[in-house]
C-alpha positions as CSV (number, residue, x, y, z in Angstrom):
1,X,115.0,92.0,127.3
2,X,112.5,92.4,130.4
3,X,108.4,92.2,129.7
4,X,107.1,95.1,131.3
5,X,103.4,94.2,132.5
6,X,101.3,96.9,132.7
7,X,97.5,96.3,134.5
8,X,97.9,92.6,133.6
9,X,98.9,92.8,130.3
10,X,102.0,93.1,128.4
11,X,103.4,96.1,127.1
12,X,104.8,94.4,124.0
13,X,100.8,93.2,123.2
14,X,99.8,96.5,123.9
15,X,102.3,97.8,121.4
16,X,101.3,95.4,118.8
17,X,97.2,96.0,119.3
18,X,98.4,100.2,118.9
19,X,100.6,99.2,116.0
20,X,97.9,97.2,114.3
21,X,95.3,99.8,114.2
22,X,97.4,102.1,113.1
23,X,98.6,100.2,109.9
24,X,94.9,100.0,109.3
25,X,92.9,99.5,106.0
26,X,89.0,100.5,105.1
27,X,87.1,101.4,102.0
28,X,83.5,102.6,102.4
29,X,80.5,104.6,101.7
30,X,79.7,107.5,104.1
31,X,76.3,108.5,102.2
32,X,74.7,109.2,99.0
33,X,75.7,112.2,97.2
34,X,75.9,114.0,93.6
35,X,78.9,115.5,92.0
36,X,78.9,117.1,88.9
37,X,75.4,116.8,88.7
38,X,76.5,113.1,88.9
39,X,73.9,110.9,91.5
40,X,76.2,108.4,93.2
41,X,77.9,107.8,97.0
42,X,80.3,109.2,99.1
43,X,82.9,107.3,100.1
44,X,86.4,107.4,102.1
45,X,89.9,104.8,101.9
46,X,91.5,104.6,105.3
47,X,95.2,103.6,105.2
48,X,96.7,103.6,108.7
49,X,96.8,107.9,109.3
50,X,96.1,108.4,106.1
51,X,92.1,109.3,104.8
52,X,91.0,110.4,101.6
53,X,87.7,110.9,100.2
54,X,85.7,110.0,97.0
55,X,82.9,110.4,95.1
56,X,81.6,107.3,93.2
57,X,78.9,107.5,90.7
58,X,76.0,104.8,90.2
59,X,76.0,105.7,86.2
60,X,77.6,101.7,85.7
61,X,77.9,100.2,89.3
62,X,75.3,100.4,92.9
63,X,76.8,100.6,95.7
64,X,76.7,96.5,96.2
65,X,78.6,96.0,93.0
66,X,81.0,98.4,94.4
67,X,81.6,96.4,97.5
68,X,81.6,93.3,95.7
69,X,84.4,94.5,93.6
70,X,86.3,96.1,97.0
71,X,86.0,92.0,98.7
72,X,86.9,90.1,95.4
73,X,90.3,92.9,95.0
74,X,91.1,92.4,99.1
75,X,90.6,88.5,98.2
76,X,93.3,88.7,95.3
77,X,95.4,90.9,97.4
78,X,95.5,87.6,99.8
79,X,95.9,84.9,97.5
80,X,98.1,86.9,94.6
81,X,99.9,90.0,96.1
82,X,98.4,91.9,93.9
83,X,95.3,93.5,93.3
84,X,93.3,96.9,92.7
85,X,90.0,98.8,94.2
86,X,87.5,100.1,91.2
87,X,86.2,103.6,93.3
88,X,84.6,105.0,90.2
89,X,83.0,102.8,87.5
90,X,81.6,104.5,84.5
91,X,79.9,103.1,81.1
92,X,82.3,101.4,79.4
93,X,80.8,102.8,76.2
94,X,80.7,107.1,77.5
95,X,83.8,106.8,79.8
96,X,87.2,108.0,79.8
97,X,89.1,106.8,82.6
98,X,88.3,104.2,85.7
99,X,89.7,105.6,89.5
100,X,91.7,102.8,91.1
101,X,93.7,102.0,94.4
102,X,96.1,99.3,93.3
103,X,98.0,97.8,95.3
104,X,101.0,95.0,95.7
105,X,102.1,93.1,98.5
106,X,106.3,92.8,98.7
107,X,107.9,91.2,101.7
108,X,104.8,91.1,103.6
109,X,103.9,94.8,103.5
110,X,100.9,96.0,101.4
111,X,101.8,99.1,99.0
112,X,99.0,100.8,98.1
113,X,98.5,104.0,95.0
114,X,96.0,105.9,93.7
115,X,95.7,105.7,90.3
116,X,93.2,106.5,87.3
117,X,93.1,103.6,84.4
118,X,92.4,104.9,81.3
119,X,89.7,103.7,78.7
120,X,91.1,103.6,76.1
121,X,94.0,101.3,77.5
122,X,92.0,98.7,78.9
123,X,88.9,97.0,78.6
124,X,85.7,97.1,81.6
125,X,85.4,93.6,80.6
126,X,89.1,92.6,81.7
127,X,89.7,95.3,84.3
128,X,86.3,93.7,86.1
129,X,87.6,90.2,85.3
130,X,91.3,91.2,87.2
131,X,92.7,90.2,83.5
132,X,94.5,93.5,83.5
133,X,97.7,94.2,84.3
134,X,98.6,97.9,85.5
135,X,102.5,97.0,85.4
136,X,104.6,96.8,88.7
137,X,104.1,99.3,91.6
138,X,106.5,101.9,91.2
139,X,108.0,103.6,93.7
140,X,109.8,107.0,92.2
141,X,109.1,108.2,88.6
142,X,112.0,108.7,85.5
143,X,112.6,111.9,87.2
144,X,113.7,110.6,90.3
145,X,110.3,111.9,92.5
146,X,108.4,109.6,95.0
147,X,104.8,108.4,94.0
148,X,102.4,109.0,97.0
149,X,102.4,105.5,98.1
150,X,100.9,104.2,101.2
151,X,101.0,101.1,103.1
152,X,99.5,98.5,105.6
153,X,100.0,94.9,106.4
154,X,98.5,91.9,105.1
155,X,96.4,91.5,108.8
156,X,94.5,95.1,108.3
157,X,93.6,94.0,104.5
158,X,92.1,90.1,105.9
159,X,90.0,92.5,108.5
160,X,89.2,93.9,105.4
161,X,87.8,91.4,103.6
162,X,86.7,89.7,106.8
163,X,84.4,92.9,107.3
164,X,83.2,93.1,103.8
165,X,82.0,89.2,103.8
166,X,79.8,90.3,106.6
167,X,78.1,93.6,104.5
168,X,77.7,91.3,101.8
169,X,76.4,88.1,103.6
């Protein structure tokens, strides 16, 4: 295999740099916002190509306790392959369900899904507390359709949590 140099610098490195940002991985607020007569922030996930907004209301959790949440998931995504992102918090005692991004890391690769945890099922105390277990990431459902599941690598989630140390410092 020949190294193709292009201005000084290798295309194989460039490759890797392009490959790198595109496998990418963010979670932030774009501004404050209401919805449903709900006050709270607007927010967006960024997964390589992949963007999707969200709306998360200040009812239970600021903005801070948000992103403090966001750092200590990417930090358990790091040390136990396997994690999830609280995007909408509501009072334990008024709410029905919890929005989530969980995720699990297999052979290197970070899967990532979007999914709602219900009340009723779990506790604020132990979802907060990462005691809860959402089960295994699943990949197709009993009747044999694909879960929308996305998926970056465990150097865009460190960036992550590398950026997020730095908001919170």
């Amino acid at each position: 295999m020949v190294d193709i140099m292009i201005t000084g610098y290798l295309l194989k490195d460039i490759f890797k740099s392009y490959t790198r940002a595109q496998i990418m991985f963010d979670l932030f607020f774009t501004s404050e916002g209401r919805m449903f007569g709900e006050a709270g922030y607007n927010g967006s996930i960024k997964i390589g190509n992949f963007s999707e907004n969200f709306f998360s209301n200040n009812i239970f959790f600021n903005a801070r306790q948000y992103q403090e949440q966001w750092l200590a998931a990417a930090e358990r995504v790091l040390s136990n392959g396997k994690s999830y992102f609280l995007v909408n918090v509501y009072d334990p005692d008024m709410a029905n369900f919890f929005t989530s991004w969980p995720c699990s890391v297999i052979d290197g690769t970070v899967y990532i899904q979007n999914q709602i945890i219900f009340a009723d099922q779990y506790c604020l105390s132990d979802i907060l507390s990462f005691q809860t277990n959402l089960g295994e990431i699943e990949f197709i459902d009993e009747d044999g359709e694909k879960f929308s599941t996305w998926q970056t690598d465990l150097h865009a989630m460190q960036q992550f949590r590398t950026k997020m140390r730095h908001l919170l410092a």
